[in-house]
N, C-alpha and C positions, 0 to 999 in steps of 0.2 A: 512583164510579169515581175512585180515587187519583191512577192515569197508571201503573201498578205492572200486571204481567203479570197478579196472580192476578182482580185486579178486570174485568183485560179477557177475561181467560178465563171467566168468570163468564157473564158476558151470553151467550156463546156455548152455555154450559149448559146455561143458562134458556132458551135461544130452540131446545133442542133437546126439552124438556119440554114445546114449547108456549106458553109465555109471551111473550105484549110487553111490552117491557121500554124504559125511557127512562132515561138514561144522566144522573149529577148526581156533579160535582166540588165539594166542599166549600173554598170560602176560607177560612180560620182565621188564616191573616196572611199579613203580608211580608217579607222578608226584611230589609228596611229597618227595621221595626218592630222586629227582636229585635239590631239594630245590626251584622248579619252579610250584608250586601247581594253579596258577592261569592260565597258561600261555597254549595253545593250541598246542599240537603238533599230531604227530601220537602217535597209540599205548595206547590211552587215553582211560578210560571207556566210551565218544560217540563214539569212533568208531566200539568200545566190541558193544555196543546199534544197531548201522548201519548194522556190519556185522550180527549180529542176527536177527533184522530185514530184511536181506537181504535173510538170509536163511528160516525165515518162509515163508517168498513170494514162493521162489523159491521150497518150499516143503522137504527141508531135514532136518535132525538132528543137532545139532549142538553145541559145545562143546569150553570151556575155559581151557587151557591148563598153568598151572602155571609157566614160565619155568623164574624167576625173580633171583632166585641164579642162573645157571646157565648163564644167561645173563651177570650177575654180575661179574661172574667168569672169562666166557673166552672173552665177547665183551668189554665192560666196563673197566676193569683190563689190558687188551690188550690197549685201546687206552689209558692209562692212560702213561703205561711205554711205548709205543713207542712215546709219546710227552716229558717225562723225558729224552730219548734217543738221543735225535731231530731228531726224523724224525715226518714225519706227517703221519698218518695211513690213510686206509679209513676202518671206523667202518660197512660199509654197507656189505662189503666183509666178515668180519669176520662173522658176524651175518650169515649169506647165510651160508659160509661156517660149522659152528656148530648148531645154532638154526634150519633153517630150514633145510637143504640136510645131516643132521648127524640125532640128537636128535629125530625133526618131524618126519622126513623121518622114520630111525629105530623104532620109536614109530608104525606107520603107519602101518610097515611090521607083527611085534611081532600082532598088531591088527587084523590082519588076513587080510587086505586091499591092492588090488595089488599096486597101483600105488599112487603116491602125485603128486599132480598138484598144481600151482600159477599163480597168473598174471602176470607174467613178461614177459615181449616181447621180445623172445627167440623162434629161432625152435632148434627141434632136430626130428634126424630120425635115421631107422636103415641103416646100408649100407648092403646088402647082398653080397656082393661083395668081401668086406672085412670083414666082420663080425664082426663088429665094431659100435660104435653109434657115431654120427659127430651130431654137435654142431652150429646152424648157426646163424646168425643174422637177428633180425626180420628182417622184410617185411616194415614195415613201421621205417627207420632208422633213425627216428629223435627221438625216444621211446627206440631204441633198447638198450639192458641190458645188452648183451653178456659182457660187459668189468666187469661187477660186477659177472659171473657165472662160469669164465677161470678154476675153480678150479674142474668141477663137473668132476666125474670118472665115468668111463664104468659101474660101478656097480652101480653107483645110477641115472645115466643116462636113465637105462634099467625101471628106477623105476620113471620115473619123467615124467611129460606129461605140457606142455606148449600150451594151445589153443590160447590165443593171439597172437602168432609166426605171424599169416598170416594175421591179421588185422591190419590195424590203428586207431591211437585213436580216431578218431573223428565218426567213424564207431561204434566204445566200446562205447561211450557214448551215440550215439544215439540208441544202440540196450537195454543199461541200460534203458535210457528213455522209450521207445516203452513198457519196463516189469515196469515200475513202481518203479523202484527203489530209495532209498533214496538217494545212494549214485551216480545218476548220474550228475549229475551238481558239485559234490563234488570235490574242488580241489586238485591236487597232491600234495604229501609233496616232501618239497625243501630241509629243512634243514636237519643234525643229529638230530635222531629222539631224544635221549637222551639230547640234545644240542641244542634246540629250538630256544632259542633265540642267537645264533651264540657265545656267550661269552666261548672260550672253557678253558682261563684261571679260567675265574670262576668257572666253571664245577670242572677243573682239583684239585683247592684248593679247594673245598668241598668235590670231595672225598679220597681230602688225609688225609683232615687236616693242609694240609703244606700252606707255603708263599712262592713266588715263589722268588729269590734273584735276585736283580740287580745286572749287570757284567758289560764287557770290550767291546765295539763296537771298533770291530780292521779293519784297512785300508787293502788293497791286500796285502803286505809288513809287517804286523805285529805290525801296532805301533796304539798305542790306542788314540783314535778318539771321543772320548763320552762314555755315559755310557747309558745302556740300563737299560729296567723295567722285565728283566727276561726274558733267551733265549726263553723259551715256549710258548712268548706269537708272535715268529714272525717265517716265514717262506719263504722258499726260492722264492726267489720272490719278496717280498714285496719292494715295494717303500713307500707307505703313511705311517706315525706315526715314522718314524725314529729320524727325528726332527734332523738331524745332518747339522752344517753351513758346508758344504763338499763344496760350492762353485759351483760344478754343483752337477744330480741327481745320488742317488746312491741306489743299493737294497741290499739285502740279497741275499750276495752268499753262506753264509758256516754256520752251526752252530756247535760247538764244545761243547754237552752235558755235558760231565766230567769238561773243564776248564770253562764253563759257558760264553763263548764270542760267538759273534752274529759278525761275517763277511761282510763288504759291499764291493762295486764296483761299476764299470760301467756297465751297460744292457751288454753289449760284455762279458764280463767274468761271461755269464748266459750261453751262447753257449756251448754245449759238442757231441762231434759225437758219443759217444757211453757210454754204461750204463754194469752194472753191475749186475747181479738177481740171487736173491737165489728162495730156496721153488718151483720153477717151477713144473708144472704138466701140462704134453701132452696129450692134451683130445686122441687122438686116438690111443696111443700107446707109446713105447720107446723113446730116445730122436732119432732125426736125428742123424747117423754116420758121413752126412758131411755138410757144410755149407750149408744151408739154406733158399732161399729170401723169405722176408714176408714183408706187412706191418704190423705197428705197433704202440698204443696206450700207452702213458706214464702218460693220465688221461683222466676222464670221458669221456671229451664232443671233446676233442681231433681229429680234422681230422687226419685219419690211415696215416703214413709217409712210405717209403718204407728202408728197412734196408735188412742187414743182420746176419743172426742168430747161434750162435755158441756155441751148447750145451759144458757144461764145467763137469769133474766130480763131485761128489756129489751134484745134482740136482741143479747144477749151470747154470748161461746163461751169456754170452758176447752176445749183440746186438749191431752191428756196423752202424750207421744210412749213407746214402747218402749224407744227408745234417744237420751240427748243429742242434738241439735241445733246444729249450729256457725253462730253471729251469726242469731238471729234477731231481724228488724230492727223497728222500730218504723217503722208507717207504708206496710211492707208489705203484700202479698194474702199471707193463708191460704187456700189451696182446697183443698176437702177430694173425696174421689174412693170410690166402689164400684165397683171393674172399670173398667169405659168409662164411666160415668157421672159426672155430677160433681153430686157433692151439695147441693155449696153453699160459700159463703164470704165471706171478710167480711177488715177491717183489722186487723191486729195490733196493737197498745195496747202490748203488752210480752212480754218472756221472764219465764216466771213460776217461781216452785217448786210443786211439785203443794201443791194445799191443799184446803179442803173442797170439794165439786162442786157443792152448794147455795145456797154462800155468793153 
């Protein structure tokens, strides 16, 4: 339980299904710890206050769960070196992935407790068919999560239970309302939760310690064009803040970590028909033996494109898209989609040009 409506609407679900249900807020830090002690984000002791208010209404138990190294270690640490790397993470994913569907989860189990459920607007069900659990996108698709969950396996699939799946949010809130809840009029959180106020360079030299160094802002062709405030602070894409007299607009095509230069262009040399993914994980099985059509998401809020999909060895992916692709980023989630289902997906490595599918 976050302290956030959907999580507290949840419980109420599950206690309509039947289930007892005990209520656990995750500590992941403080707001002192990321040097923004005044400043409002999730994750914060009101929302510790909300969600446990939420759970005395609702009648269960309810427990603070310290899990602030850990956070430290694999989310925090994680987005640190893949922005030294250049690529751009998303921190939301890793968290999912370790914090809750690892740590909680197995916590959960050891506790003697069947199942862990969330608010996230996700279904999942079993298939009898194939014996397998399929993984779908809410119902109300303008909520849906599935692109932040690509990662979850059969085995904790089996263990997870998602009651929002079938609602929409404007239904979650007024069913919060109806029970009295604090957190129903509470709004969602937008940003990095750790990262509140959007400054990620800040972030980043605080918890290094480091200065991030000025470099080479190079043209398509290689010849240096200005000089930038440190690759870290810009991403593929960007047009605002370049500050370069280029004569017409230019953005960020390429970052080069190790020599520390920051790449521009014209919008056209953002296009790429196909990508590159490692880490992949096929929610319902093996990879495909042969090519594959699917659509496919290269970030959050992304309309699904249609491509196709060409597992590679060691848990590799070539995605081949229909049509160009604008900034896809290194560092990214690719999730890949049949209908409501979601196939599978993995990190993007790079924007590639179509080449062999076997290689």
């Amino acid at each position: 339980m976050s302290g956030g409506v959907d999580s507290s609407v949840a419980v109420h679900l599950l206690q309509r299904q039947g289930y007892d249900c005990e209520g656990v807020n995750l500590q992941l830090y403080r707001n002192t710890d990321i040097g923004l002690a005044c400043h409002k984000s999730c994750c914060t002791a009101e929302d510790q206050a909300d969600a446990a208010d939420a759970a005395f209404r609702l009648g269960i138990p309810f427990e603070v769960l310290d899990y602030q190294g850990l956070f430290r270690e694999t989310v925090m640490a994680d987005f640190v070196s893949s922005y030294e790397q250049g690529r751009t993470p998303n921190p939301c994913i890793q968290c999912n992935r370790h914090m809750k569907f690892n740590f909680l989860l197995e916590h959960a189990l050891r506790e003697g407790f069947d199942c862990l459920a969330t608010g996230h607007y996700v279904r999942s069900e079993y298939d009898p068919a194939t014996g397998r659990w399929v993984l779908k996108k809410a119902l109300d698709e303008s909520k849906d999560q599935s692109y932040v969950l690509y990662m979850l396996t059969q085995r904790q699939l089996a263990h997870l239970r998602f009651p929002l799946g079938e609602y929409r949010k404007t239904e979650i809130r007024a069913l919060a309302a109806s029970l009295g809840l604090v957190t129903a009029a509470k709004p969602d959180s937008q940003d990095i939760c750790f990262v509140p106020d959007g400054d990620y360079t800040a972030f980043l030299e605080r918890f290094t310690g480091k200065r991030y160094l000025p470099g080479d802002f190079l043209d398509m062709d290689g010849h240096v064009v200005g000089r930038h405030r440190g690759a870290v602070r810009y991403t593929i894409g960007q047009r605002r803040g370049l500050e370069l007299p280029m004569g017409s607009r230019v953005y960020v095509i390429e970052k080069d970590a190790a020599r520390n230069t920051v790449t521009v262009g014209p919008e056209s040399a953002l296009y790429s028909q196909a990508l590159l993914a490692s880490g992949m994980n096929w929610i319902e099985g093996a990879p495909p033996e042969q090519p594959l059509r699917v659509t496919a998401r290269t970030r959050y809020r992304q309309p699904e494109q249609p491509a196709t999909a060409y597992a590679l060895p060691g848990g590799r992916l070539q995605l081949v898209f229909d049509t160009p692709q604008r900034a896809i980023t290194p560092g990214q989630a690719v999730v890949l989609y049949d209908g409501e289902r979601v196939v599978g997906g993995g990190t993007i490595r790079s924007a590639a040009h179509v080449c062999e599918k076997s290689g």
